[in-house]
C-alpha positions as YAML, in Angstrom:
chain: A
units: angstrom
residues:
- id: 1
  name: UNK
  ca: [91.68, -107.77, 68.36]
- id: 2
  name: UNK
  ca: [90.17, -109.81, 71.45]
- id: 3
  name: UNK
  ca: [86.98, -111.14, 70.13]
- id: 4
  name: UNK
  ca: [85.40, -110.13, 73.21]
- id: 5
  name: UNK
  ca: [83.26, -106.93, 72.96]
- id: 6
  name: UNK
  ca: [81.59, -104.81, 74.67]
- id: 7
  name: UNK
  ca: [78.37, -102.84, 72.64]
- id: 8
  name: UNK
  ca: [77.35, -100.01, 74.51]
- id: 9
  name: UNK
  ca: [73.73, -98.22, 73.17]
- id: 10
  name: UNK
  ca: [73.58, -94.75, 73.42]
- id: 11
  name: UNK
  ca: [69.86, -94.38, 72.67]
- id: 12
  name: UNK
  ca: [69.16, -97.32, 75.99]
- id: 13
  name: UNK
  ca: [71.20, -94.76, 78.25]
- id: 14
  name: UNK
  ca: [68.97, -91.63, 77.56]
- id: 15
  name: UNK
  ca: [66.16, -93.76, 77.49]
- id: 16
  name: UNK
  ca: [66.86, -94.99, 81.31]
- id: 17
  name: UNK
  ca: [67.50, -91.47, 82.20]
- id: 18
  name: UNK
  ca: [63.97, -90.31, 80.73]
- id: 19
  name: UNK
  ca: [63.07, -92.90, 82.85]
- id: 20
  name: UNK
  ca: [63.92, -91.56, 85.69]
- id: 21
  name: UNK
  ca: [62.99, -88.07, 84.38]
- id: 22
  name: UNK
  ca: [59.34, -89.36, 84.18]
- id: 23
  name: UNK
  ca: [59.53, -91.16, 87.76]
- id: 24
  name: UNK
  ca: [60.79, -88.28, 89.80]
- id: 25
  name: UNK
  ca: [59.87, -85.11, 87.51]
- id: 26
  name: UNK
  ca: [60.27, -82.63, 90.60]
- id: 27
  name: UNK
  ca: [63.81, -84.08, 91.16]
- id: 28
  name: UNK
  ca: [67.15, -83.00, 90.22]
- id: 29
  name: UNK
  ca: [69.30, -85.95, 88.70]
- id: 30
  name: UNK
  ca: [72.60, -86.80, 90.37]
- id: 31
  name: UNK
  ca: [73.80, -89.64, 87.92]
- id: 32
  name: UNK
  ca: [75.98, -91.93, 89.50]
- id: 33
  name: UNK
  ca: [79.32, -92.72, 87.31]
- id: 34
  name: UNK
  ca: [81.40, -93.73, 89.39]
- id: 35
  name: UNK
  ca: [83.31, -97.53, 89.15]
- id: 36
  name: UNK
  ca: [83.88, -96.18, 85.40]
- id: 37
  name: UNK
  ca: [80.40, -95.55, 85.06]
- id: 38
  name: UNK
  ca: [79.54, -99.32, 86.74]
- id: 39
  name: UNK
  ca: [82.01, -100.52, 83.73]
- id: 40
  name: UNK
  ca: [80.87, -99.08, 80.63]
- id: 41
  name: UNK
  ca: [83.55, -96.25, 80.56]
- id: 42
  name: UNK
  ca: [82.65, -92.83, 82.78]
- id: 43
  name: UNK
  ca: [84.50, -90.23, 80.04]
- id: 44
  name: UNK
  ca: [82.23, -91.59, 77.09]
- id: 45
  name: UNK
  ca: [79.13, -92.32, 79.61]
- id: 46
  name: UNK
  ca: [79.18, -88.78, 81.64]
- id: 47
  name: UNK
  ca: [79.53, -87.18, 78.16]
- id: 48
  name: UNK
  ca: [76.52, -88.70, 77.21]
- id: 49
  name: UNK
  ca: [75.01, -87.94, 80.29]
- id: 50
  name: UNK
  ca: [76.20, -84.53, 80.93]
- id: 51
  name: UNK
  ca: [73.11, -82.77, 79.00]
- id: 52
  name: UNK
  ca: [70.31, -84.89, 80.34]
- id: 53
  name: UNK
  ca: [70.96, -84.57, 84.07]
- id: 54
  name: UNK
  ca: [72.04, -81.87, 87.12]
- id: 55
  name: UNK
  ca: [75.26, -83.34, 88.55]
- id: 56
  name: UNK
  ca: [77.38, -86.79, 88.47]
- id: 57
  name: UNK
  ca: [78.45, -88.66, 91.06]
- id: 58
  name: UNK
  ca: [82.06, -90.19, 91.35]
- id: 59
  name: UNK
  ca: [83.63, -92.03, 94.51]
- id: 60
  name: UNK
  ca: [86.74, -89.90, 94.51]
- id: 61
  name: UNK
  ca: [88.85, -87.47, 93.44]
- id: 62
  name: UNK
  ca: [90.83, -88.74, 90.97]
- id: 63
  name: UNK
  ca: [87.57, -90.26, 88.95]
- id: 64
  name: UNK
  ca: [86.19, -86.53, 88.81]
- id: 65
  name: UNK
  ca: [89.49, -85.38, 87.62]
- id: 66
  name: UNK
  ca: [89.38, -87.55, 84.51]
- id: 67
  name: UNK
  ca: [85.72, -86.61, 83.71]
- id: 68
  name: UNK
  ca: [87.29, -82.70, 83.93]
- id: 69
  name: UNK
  ca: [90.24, -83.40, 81.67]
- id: 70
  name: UNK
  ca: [87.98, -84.55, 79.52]
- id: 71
  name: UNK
  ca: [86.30, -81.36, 79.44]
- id: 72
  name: UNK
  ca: [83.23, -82.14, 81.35]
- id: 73
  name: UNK
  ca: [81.71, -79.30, 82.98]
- id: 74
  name: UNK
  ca: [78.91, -80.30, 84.74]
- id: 75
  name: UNK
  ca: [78.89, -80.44, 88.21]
- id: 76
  name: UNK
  ca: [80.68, -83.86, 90.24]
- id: 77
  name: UNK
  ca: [79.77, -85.20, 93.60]
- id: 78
  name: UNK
  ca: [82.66, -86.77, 95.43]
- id: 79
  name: UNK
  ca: [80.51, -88.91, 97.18]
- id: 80
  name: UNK
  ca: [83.44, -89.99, 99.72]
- id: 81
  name: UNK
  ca: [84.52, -86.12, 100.16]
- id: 82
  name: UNK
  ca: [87.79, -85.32, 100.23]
- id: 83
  name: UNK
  ca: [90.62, -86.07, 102.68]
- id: 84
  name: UNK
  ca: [93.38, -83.52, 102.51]
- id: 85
  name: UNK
  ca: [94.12, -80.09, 101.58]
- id: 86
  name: UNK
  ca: [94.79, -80.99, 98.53]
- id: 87
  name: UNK
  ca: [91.75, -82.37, 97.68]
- id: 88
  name: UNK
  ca: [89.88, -79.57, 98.92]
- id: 89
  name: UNK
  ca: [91.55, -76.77, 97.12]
- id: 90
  name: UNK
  ca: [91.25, -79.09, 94.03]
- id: 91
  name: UNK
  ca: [87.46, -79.45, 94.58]
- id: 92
  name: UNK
  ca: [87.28, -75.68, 95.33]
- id: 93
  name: UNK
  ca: [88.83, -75.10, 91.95]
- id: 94
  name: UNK
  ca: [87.24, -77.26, 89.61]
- id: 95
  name: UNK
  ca: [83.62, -76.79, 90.67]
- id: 96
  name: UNK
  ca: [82.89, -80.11, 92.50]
- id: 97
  name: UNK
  ca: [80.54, -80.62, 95.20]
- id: 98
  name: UNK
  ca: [82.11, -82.78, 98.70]
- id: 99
  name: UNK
  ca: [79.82, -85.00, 100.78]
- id: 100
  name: UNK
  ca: [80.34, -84.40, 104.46]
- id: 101
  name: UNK
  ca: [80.05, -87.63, 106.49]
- id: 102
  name: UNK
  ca: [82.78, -87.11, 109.35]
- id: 103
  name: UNK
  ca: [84.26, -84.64, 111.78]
- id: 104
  name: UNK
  ca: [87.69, -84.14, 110.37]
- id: 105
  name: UNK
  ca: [86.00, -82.91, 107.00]
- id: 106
  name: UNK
  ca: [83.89, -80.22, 108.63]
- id: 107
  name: UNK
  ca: [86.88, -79.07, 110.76]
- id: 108
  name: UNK
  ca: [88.96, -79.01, 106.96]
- id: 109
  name: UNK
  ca: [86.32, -76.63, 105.80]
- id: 110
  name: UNK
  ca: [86.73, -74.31, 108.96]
- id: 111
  name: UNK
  ca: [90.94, -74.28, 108.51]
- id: 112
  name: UNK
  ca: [90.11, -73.04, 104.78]
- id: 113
  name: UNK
  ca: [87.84, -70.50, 104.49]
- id: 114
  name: UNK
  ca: [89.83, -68.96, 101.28]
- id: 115
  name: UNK
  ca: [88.74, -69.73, 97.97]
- id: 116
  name: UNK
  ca: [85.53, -70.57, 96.33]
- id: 117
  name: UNK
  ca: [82.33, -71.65, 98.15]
- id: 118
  name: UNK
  ca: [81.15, -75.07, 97.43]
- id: 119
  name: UNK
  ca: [78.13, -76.86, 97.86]
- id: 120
  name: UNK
  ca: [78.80, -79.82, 101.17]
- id: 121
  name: UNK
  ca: [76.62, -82.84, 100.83]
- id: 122
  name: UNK
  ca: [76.01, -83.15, 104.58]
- id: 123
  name: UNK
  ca: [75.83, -87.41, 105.08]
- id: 124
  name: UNK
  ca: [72.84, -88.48, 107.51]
- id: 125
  name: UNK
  ca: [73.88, -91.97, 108.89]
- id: 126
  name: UNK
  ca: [70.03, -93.18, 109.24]
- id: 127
  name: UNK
  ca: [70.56, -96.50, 109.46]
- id: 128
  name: UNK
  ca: [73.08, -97.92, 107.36]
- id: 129
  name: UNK
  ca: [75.53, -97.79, 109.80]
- id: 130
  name: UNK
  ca: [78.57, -97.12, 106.65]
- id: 131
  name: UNK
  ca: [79.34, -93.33, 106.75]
- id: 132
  name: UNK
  ca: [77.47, -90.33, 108.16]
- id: 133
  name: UNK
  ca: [76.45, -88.89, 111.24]
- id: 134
  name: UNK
  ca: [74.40, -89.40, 113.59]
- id: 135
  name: UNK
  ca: [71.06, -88.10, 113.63]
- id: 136
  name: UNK
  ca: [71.52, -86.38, 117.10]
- id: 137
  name: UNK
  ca: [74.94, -84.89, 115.66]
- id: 138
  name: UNK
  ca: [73.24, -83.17, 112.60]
- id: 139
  name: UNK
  ca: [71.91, -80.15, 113.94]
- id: 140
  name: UNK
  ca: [75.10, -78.96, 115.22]
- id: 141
  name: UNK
  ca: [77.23, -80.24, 111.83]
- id: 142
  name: UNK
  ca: [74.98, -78.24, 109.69]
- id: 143
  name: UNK
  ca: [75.04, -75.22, 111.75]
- id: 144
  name: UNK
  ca: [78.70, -75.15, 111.85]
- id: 145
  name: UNK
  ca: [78.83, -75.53, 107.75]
- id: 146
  name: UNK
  ca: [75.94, -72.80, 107.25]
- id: 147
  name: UNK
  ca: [78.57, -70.16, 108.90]
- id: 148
  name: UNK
  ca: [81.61, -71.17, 107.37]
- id: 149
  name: UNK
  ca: [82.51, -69.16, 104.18]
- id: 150
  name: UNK
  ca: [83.79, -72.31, 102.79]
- id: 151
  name: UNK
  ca: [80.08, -74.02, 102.40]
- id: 152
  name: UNK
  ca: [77.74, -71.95, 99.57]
- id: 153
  name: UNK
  ca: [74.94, -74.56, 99.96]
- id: 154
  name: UNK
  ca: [74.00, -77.62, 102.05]
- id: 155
  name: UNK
  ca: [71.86, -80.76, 101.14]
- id: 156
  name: UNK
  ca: [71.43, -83.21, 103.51]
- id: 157
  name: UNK
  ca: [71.36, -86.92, 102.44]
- id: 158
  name: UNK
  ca: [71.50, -90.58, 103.53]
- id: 159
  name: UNK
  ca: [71.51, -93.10, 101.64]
- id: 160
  name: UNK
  ca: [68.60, -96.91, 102.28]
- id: 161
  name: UNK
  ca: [70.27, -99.90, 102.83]
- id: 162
  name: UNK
  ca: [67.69, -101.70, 101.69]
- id: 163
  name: UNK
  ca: [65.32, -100.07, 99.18]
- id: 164
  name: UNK
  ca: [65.72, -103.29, 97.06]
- id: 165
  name: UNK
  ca: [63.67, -105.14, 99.32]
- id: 166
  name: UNK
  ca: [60.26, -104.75, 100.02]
- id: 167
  name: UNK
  ca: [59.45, -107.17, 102.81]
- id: 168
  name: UNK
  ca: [62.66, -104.93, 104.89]
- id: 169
  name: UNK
  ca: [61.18, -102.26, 107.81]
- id: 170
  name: UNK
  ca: [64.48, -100.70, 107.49]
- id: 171
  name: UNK
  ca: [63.96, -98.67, 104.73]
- id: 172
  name: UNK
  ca: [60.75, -97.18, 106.76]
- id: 173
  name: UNK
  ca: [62.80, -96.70, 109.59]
- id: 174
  name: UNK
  ca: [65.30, -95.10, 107.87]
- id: 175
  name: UNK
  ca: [62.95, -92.13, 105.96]
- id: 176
  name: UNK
  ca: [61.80, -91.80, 109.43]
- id: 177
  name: UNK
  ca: [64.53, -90.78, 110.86]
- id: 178
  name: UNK
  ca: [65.07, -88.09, 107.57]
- id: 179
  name: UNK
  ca: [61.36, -87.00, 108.06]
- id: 180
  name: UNK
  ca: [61.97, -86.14, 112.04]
- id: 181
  name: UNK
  ca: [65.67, -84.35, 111.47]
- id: 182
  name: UNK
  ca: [64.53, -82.53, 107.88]
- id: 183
  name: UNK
  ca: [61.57, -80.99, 110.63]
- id: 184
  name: UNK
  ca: [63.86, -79.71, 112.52]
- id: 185
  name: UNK
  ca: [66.24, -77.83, 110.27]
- id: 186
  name: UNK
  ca: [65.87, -75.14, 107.86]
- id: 187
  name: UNK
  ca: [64.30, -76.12, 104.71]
- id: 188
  name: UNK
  ca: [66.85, -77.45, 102.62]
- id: 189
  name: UNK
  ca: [67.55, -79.94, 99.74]
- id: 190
  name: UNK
  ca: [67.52, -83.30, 100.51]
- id: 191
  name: UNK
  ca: [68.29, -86.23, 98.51]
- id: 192
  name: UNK
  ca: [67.36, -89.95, 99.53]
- id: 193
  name: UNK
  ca: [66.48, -91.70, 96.42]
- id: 194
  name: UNK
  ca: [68.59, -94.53, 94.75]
- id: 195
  name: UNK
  ca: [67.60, -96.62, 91.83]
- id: 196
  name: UNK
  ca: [65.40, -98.47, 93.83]
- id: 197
  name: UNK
  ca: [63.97, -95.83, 95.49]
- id: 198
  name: UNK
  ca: [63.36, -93.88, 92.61]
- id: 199
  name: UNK
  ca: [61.05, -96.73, 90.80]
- id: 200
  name: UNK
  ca: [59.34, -97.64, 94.15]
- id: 201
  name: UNK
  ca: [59.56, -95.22, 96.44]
- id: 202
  name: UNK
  ca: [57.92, -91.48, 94.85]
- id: 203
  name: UNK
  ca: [57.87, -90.36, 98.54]
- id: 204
  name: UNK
  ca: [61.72, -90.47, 98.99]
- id: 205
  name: UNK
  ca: [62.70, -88.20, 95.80]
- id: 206
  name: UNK
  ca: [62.36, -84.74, 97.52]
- id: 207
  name: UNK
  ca: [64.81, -82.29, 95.71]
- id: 208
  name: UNK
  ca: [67.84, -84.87, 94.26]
- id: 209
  name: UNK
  ca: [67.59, -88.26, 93.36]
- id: 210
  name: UNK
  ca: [70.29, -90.54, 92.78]
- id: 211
  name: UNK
  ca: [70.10, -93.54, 90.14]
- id: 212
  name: UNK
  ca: [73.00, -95.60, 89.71]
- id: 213
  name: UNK
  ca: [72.18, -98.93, 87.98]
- id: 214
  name: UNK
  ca: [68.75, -98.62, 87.00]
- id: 215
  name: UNK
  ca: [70.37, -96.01, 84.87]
- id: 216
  name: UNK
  ca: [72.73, -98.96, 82.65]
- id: 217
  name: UNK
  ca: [69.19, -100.74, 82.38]
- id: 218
  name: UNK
  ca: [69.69, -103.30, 85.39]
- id: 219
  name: UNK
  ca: [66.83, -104.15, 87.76]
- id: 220
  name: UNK
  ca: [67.67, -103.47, 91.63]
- id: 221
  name: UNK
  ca: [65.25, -105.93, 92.47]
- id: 222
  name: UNK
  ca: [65.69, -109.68, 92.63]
- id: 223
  name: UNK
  ca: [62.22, -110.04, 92.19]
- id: 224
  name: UNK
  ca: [61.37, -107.55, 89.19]
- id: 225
  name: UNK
  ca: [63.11, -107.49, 86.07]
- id: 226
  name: UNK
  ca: [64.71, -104.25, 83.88]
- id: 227
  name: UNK
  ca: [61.76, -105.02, 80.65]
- id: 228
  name: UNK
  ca: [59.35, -105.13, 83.94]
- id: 229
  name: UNK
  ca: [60.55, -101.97, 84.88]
- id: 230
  name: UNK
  ca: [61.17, -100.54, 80.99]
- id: 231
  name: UNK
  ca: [64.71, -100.02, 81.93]
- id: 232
  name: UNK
  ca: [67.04, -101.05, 78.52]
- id: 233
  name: UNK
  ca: [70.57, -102.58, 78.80]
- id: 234
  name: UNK
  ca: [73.06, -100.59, 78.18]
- id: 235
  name: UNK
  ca: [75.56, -103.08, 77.37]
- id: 236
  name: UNK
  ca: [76.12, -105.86, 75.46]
- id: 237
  name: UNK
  ca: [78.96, -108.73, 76.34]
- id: 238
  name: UNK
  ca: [78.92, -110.31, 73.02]
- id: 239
  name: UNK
  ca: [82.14, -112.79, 71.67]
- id: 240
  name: UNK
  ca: [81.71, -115.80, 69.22]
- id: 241
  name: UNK
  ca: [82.70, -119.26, 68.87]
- id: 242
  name: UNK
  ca: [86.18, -120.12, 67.99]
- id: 243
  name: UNK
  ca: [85.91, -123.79, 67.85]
- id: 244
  name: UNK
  ca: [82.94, -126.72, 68.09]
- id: 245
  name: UNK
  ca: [83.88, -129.83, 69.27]
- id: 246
  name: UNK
  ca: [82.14, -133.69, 69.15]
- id: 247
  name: UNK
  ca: [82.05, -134.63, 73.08]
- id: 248
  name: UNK
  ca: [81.66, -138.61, 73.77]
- id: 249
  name: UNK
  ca: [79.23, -139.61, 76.50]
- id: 250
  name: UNK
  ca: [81.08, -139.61, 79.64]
- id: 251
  name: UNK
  ca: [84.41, -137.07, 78.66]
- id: 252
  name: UNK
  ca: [84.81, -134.65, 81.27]
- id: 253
  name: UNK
  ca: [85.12, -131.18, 79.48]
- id: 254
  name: UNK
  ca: [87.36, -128.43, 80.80]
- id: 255
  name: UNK
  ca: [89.10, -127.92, 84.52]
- id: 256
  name: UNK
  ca: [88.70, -130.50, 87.30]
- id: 257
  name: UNK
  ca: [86.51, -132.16, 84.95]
- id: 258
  name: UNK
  ca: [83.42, -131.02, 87.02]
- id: 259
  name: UNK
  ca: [81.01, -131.97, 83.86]
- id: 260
  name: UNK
  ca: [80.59, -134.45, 81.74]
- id: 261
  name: UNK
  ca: [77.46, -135.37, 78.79]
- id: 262
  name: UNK
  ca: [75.19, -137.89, 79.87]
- id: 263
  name: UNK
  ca: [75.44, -138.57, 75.92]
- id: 264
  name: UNK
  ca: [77.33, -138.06, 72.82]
- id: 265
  name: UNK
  ca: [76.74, -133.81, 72.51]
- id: 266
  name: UNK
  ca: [78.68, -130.88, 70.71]
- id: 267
  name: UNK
  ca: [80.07, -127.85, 72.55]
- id: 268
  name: UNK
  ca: [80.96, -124.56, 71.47]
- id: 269
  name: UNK
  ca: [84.10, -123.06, 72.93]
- id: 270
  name: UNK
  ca: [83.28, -119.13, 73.33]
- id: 271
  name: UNK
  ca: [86.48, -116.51, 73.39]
- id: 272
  name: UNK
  ca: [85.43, -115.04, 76.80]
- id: 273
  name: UNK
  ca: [86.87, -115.77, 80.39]
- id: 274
  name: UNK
  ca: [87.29, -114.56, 84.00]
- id: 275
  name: UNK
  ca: [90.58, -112.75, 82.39]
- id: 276
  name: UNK
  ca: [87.84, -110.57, 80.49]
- id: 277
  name: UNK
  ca: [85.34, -110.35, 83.41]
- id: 278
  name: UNK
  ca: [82.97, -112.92, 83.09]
- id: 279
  name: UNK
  ca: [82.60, -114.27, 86.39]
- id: 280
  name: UNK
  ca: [84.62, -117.74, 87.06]
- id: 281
  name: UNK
  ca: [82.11, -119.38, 89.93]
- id: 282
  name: UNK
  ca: [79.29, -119.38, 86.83]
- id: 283
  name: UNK
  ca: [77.83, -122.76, 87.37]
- id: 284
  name: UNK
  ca: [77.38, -124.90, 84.56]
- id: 285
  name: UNK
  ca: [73.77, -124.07, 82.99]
- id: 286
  name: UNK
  ca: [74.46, -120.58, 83.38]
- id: 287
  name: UNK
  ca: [72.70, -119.25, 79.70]
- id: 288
  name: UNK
  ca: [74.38, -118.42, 76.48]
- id: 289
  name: UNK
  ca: [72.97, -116.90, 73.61]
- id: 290
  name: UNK
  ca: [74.56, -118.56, 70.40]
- id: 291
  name: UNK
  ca: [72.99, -117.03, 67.32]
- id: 292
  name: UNK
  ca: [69.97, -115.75, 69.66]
- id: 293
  name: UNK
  ca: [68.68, -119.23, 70.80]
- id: 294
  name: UNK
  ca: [69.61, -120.43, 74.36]
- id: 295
  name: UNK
  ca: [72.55, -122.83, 75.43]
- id: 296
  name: UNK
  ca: [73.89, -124.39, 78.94]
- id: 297
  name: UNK
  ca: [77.09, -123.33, 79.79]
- id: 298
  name: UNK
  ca: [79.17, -126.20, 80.41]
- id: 299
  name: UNK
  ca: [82.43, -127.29, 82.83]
- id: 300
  name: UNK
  ca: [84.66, -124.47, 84.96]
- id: 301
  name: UNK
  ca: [84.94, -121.07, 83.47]
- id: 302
  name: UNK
  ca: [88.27, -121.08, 81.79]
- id: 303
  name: UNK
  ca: [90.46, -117.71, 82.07]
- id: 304
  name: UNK
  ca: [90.12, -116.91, 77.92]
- id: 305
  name: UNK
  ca: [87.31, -119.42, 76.87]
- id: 306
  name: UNK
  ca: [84.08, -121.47, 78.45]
- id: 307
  name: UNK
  ca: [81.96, -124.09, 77.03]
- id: 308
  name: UNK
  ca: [78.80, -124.60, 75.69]
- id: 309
  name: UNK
  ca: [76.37, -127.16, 75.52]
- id: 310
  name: UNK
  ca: [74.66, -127.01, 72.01]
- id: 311
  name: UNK
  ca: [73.44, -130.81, 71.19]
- id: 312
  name: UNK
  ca: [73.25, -131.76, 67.99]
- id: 313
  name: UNK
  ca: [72.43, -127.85, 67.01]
- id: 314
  name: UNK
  ca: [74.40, -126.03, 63.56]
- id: 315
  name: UNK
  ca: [76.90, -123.69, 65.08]
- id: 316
  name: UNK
  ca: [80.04, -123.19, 63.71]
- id: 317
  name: UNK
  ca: [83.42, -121.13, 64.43]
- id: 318
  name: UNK
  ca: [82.66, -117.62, 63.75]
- id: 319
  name: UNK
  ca: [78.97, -117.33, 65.04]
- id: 320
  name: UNK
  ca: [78.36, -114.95, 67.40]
- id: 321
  name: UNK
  ca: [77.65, -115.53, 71.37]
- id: 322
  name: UNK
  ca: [76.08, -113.07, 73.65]
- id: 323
  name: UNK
  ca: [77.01, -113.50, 77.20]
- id: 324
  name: UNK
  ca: [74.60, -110.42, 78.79]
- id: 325
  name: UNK
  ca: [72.82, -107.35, 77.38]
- id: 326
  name: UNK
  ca: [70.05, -107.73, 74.84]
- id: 327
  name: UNK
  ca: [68.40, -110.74, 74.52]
- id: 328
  name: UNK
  ca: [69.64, -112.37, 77.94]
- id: 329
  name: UNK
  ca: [69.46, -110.16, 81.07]
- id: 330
  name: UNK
  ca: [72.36, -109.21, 82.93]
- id: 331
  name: UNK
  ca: [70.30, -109.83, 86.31]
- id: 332
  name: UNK
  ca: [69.59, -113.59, 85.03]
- id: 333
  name: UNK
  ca: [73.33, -114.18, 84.29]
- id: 334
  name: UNK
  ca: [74.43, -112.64, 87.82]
- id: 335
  name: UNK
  ca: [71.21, -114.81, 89.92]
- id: 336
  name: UNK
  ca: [73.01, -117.89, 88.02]
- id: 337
  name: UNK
  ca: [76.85, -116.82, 88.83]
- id: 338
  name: UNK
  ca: [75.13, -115.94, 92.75]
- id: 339
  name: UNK
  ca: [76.03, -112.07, 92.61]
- id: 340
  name: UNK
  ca: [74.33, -108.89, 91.12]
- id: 341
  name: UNK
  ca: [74.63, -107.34, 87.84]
- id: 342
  name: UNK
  ca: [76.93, -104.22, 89.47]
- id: 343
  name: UNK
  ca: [79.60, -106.99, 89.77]
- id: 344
  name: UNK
  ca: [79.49, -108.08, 86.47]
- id: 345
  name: UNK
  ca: [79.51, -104.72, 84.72]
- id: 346
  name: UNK
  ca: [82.51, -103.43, 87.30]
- id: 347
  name: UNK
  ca: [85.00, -106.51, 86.82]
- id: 348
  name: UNK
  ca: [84.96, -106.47, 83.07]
- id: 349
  name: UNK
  ca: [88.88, -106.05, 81.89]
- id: 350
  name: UNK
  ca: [90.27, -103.84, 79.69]
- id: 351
  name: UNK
  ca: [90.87, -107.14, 77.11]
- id: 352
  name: UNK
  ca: [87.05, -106.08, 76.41]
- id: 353
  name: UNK
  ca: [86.64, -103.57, 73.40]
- id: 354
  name: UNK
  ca: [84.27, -101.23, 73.96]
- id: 355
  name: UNK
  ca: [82.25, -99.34, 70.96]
- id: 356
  name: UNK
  ca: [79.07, -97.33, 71.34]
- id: 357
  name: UNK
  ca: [76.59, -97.33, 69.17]
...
C-alpha cells in the first residue's frame, strides 16, 4: 500500500458544521461537496453530512448522480444547472434543485413543462462578473419562472467575490445590489453567504447559507487562521520516512540541485510527491512535521518523495511525517507553496488512501 494517507475525522466535520449551525442559526445549510467534497471523497463526506444540513451542493450532474447511487436522498444543488434535456428530466426525476444563471436555461424550463416541479436557484450576477444575470434582467427572469409549471420554488442568489477580504468595497457593493433587487420582488429565499461570509458577515445569511471550506476546517482568510476561527481539519496528509541520509556540506540534494547544506546535516526522504498531490512549486522551508516537531523541507519536490532537513535530530525509516491536517495547518502549507488550501485538498491523487476515523 502507498504509504501516503489520507486521515479523514468524522467528529472535525460535524463539528465545522455546528459551527456554522451556531453562526447562522436562522439559515438553512447548503453544504458544498462538490470537487469530491474539496478532496476528501463526496459519497463518504455527503453521507456524513446528509443528517446535519438542508441540501448539498455539487458542480454538475454527474457528481449528484454518484451521491444518488449511493443512496443519498437529500436534496443536491447543481450549482452550474443543467444544459440539455437530458439533464433536466434527470434533475426532474431525482429530486435535485438547478441554478438558473442564463437565458437558454429559463427558455429549457418553458419547452418542458411535463414532469415534476423543481426548485430554480435563480443566479444574481452582482458583481462577480462569472455567471448570472444582470440585476436589471432579474425581474423579468423570475417572473417568467414563477409561471412556468416547471419551477415549484425560486431563491435568488449571487455569490461575493471577495468576502475573504476585508479591506475590498466590493463585497458592500455587491449586498447592495441584492438589498435594492430583493426590495423589489416578492419575498423570497435568498442565499448570499459563503464560508467567509458566514463567519464575518451575519447580515448576508438571510434564508440559505453556503459553506464550502470552512466546512473541511480551512480558514478563508489569509489573515485569520481555522483554530482562530474554531474550525478543525478535516484531513490529515500524513506518510513517513523511508530513508535518512548523511548530507556533506555543499552536496546539492534532489533535482536541479536548487539546495545545498551550508554544513554537514541529515535529511529524511518522505514517501509523498506531486504524483500524490502535494504541490511541486513548495519552496524549500516549506514545514514538515516528523514525529510532531517541525522540519524545513529541502531541494525540488520529487514526483514520489521530498526531502527534509532534520540536523543532527533521531529520525529513522519508519517514523511518521505529517504534511497538513493536525498539528500543521493546511493554510500555512498552501501560503508557503503560494496557493490556497482548496488547491491542495482538490489535487490530491487517488495513490492517497483514504480512511475515516
Amino acid at each position: 500500500m502507498r504509504d501516503a494517507t489520507l486521515l479523514l475525522s468524522r467528529e472535525a466535520l460535524l463539528h465545522n458544521v455546528a459551527r456554522v449551525r451556531a453562526l447562522a442559526p436562522q439559515s438553512r445549510v447548503l453544504a458544498m461537496v462538490k470537487a469530491e467534497a474539496y478532496g476528501h471523497g463526496a459519497t463518504t463526506t455527503a453521507a456524513f453530512l446528509a443528517p446535519h444540513v438542508d441540501a448539498l451542493g455539487v458542480a454538475f450532474l454527474e457528481e449528484a448522480l454518484a451521491l444518488r447511487d449511493a443512496g443519498i436522498d437529500t436534496p443536491i444543488v447543481l450549482m452550474e444547472g443543467v444544459f440539455n434535456d437530458y439533464e433536466l428530466a434527470t434533475a426532474r426525476a431525482k429530486n435535485m434543485h438547478v441554478m438558473v444563471h442564463q437565458h437558454a436555461q429559463v427558455d429549457m424550463l418553458a419547452r418542458h413543462p411535463q414532469g415534476l416541479p423543481l426548485t430554480a436557484w435563480l443566479k444574481v450576477d452582482s458583481g462577480m462578473h462569472r455567471l448570472g444575470f444582470r440585476p436589471d434582467e432579474v425581474p423579468d427572469v423570475y417572473h417568467r419562472l414563477e409561471a412556468m409549471p416547471a419551477v415549484a420554488r425560486i431563491v435568488v442568489c449571487s455569490h461575493f467575490a471577495a468576502a475573504d477580504d476585508p479591506a475590498s468595497p466590493q463585497t458592500e457593493q455587491q449586498f447592495r445590489v441584492m438589498q435594492q433587487l430583493a426590495a423589489a420582488l416578492p419575498a423570497l429565499p435568498l442565499s448570499l453567504a459563503n464560508s467567509a461570509a458566514v463567519l464575518r458577515l451575519p447580515e448576508t445569511h438571510h434564508q440559505w447559507v453556503r459553506p464550502g471550506i470552512m466546512l473541511y476546517g480551512s480558514s478563508p482568510f489569509v489573515e485569520e487562521s481555522a483554530e482562530s476561527l474554531d474550525l478543525k481539519p478535516v484531513m490529515t496528509l500524513v506518510s513517513r520516512v523511508i530513508a535518512v541520509r548523511d548530507i556533506r556540506a555543499g552536496e546539492p540534494v534532489g533535482y536541479s540541485a536548487t539546495w545545498a547544506p551550508a554544513e554537514d546535516t541529515r535529511i529524511a526522504v518522505v514517501a509523498i510527491g506531486y504524483g500524490d498531490g502535494y504541490p511541486r512549486h513548495a519552496p524549500s522551508g516549506t514545514p514538515v512535521l516528523i514525529n510532531g516537531k517541525r522540519y524545513p523541507l529541502v531541494g525540488r519536490v520529487s514526483m514520489d518523495m521530498i526531502t527534509v532537513d532534520i540536523g543532527d535530530d533521531n529520525v529513522q525509516p519508519g517514523d511518521s511525517a505529517v504534511l497538513w491536517g493536525t498539528g500543521l495547518s493546511a493554510d500555512e502549507v498552501a501560503r508557503h507553496a503560494g496557493t490556497i488550501s482548496y488547491e491542495l485538498f482538490c489535487r490530491l491523487t487517488s495513490r492517497v488512501s483514504r480512511i475515516w476515523q
